[in-house]
C-alpha positions in Angstrom: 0.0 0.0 0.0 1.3 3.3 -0.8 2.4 5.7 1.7 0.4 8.9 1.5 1.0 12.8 2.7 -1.9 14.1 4.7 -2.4 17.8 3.6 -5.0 20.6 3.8 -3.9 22.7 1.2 -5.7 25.9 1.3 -7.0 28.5 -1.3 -8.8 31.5 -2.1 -12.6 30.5 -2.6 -14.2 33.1 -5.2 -17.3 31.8 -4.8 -19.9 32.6 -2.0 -22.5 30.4 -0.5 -25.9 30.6 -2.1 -28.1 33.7 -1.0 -24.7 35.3 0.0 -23.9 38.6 -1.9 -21.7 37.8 -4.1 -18.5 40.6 -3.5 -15.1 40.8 -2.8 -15.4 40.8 1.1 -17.6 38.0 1.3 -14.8 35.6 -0.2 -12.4 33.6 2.1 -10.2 31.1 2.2 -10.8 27.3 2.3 -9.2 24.2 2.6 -9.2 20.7 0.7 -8.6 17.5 2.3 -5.7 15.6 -0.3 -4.0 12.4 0.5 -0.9 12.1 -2.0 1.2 9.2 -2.4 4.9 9.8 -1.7 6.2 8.6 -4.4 4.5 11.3 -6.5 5.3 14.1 -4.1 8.7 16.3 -3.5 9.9 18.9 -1.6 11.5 21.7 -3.9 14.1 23.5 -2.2 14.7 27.0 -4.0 18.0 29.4 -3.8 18.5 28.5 -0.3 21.8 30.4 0.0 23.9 30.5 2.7 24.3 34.1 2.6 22.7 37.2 1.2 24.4 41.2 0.6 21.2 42.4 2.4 21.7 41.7 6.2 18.8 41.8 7.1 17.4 39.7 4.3 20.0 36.9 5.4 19.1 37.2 9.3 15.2 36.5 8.2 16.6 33.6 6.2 19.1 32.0 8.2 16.4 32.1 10.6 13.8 30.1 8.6 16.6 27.7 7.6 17.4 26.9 10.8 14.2 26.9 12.6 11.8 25.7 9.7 13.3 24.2 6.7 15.8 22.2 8.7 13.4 20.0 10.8 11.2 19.8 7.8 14.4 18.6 5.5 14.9 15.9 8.2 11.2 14.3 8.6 10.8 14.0 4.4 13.9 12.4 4.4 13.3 10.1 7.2 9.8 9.6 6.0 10.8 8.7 2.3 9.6 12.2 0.5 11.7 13.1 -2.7 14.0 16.4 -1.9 15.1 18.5 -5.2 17.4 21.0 -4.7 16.6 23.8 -7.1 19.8 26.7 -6.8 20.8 29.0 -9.7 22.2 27.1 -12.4 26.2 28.4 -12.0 25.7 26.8 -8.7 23.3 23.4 -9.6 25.8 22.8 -13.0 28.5 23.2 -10.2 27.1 20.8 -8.2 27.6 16.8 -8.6 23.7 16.1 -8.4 23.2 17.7 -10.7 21.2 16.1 -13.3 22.4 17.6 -15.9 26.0 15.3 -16.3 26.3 13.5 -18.7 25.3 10.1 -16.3 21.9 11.2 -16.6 20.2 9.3 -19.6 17.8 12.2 -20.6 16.1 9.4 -23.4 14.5 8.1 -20.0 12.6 11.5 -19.7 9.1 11.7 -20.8 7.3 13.7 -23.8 6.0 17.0 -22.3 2.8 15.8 -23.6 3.0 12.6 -21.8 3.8 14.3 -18.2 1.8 14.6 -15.6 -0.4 11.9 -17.5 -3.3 13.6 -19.7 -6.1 12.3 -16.7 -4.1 14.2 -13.9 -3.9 17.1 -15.8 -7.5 16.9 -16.3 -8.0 15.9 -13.0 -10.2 12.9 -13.9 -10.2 9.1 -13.0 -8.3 7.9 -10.1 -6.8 11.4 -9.9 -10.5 13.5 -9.2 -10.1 13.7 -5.8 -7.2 15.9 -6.6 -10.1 18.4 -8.4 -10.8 22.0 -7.0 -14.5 21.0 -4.9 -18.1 22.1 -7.1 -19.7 25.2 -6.4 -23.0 25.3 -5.7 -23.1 28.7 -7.6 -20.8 27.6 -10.3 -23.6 27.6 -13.4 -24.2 30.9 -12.3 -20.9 32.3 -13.1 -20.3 30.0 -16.2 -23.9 32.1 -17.5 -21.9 35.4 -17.0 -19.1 34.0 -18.8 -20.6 32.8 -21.4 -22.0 35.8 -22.3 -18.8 38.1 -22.1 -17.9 40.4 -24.9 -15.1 43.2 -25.2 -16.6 45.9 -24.2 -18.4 48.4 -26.4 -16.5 51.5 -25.8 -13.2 49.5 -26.5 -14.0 47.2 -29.5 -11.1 46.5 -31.9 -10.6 49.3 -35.0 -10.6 48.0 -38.3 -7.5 46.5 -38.6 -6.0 46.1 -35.4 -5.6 42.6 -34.4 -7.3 40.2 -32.2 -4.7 37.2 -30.3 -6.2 34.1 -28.7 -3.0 33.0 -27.7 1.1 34.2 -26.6 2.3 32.7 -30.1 -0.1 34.5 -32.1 0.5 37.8 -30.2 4.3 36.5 -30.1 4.0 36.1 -34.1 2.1 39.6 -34.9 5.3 41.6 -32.9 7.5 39.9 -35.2 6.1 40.7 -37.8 5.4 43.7 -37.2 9.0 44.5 -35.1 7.6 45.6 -31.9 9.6 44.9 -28.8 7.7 46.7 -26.3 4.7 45.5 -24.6 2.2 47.8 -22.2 -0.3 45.8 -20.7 -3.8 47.0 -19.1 -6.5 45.5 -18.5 -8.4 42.6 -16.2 -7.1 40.7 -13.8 -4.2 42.0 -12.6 -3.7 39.1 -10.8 -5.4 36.8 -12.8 -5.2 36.8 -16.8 -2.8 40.0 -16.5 -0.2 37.5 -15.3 -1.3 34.0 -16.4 -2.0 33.6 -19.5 0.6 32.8 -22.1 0.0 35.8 -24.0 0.3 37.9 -20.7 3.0 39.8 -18.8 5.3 36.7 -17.5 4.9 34.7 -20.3 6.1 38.0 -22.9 8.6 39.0 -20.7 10.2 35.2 -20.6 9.6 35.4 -24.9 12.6 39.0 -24.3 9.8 41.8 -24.4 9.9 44.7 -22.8 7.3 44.5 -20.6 5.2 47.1 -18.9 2.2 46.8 -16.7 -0.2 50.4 -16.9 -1.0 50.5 -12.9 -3.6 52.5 -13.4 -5.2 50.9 -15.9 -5.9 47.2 -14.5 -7.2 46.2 -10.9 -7.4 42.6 -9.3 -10.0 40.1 -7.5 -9.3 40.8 -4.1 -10.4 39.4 -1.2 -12.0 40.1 2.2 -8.4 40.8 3.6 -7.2 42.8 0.4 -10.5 44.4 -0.4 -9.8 47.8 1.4 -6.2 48.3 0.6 -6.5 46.7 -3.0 -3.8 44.2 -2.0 -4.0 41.7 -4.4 -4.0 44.5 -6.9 -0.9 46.4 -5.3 1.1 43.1 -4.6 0.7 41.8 -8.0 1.5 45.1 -9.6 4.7 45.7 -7.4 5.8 41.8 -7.8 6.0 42.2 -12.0 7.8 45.9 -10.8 10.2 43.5 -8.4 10.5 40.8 -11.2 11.7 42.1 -14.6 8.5 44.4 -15.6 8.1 47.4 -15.6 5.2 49.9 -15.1 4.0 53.2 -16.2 0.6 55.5 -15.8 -2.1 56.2 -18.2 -0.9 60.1 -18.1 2.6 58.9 -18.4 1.9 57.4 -21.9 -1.1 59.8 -23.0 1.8 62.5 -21.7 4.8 61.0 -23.9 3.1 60.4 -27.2 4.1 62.5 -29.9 1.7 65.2 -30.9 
């Protein structure tokens, strides 16, 4: 019988009970109830560094290595869970793990298409316990989304092109030579961020990547609500992480006349 990890893994819940207004500070978190087979499950340990140029950056650090990730280290390894070690390359290609030497037989790997199997992807079969719960309210939103349309005071000129996907937006800049990308719009920290045709994914293709602050906004949630949090976070993480970002004004102000 396989051994199994015991976790309550929790998220945000977007939905609200039925005859519960359905707003921002009415959503919460919630928690599912998985059992995972060790031998599908590993611990990814990244840039753990024994030191950092930021003092106090290293002191909260050394701290959490040392009071946290140490003890937790040692109970997956005496209980049997998979450790990867997951540094900057100059250090893993410096490292004798690392799996990249030539004693690693890469022909064992599997096809991206055939990993994590197509029915845990999908989260069906054996593998639907592993599927984010049914919401009682879910046809209800599904309605709203079928329905959804650009919105009439911005629909596309004649001429100006419409991408379902990063490659065709990827495609349409080469063609075209563009290099810099501004993004607004909806989420911020949904479909601003996730989608392959959205901030990360561009700025991983080499673009130049700005986000228009004020010009997108976020689903919050009953703690971020007030402060726009989620909104503020997500903006300020692309800002930390190789984005950029700039103001409506700030363009409207820098065009040419």
């Amino acid at each position: 019988m396989s051994r199994l990890l015991h976790i309550r893994p929790r998220y945000h819940r977007w939905h609200v009970d039925p005859g519960v207004e359905w707003v921002e500070s009415n959503t919460t978190y919630d928690h599912l109830d998985w059992r995972i087979p060790l031998s599908r499950t590993a611990l990814v340990l990244v840039d753990v560094w024994d030191r950092h140029y930021l003092k106090d950056t290293h002191a909260r650090a050394d701290e959490i290595i040392q009071q946290r990730l140490r003890p937790l280290v040692d109970r997956c390894r005496s209980a049997g869970l998979p450790i990867v070690h997951a540094p900057s390359p100059p250090q893993a290609e410096a490292h004798p793990n690392w799996l990249g030497l030539e004693g690693w037989d890469r022909r064992t790997w599997p096809a991206d298409e055939d990993w994590p199997p197509p029915e845990f992807r999908q989260r069906h079969g054996e593998f639907a316990v592993y599927a984010s719960p049914e919401e009682p309210r879910d046809p209800q939103r599904e309605d709203v989304r079928a329905g959804l349309r650009i919105h009439p005071d911005l629909q596309p000129a004649e001429g100006e092109p419409v991408v379902s996907t990063g490659e065709e937006l990827h495609l349409w800049c080469r063609g075209q030579g563009v290099m810099f990308l501004l993004f607004a719009g909806f989420n911020t920290n949904a479909c601003i961020v996730h989608r392959d045709y959205g901030t990360i994914d561009m700025n991983r293709r080499g673009y130049a990547v700005l986000i228009v602050r004020d010009g997108t906004t976020g689903m919050e949630s009953a703690a971020t609500h007030e402060g726009l949090g989620q909104t503020r976070a997500t903006i300020l993480n692309l800002e930390m992480f190789g984005c950029g970002s700039v103001t409506c004004g700030e363009i409207a102000a820098g065009l040419p006349d």
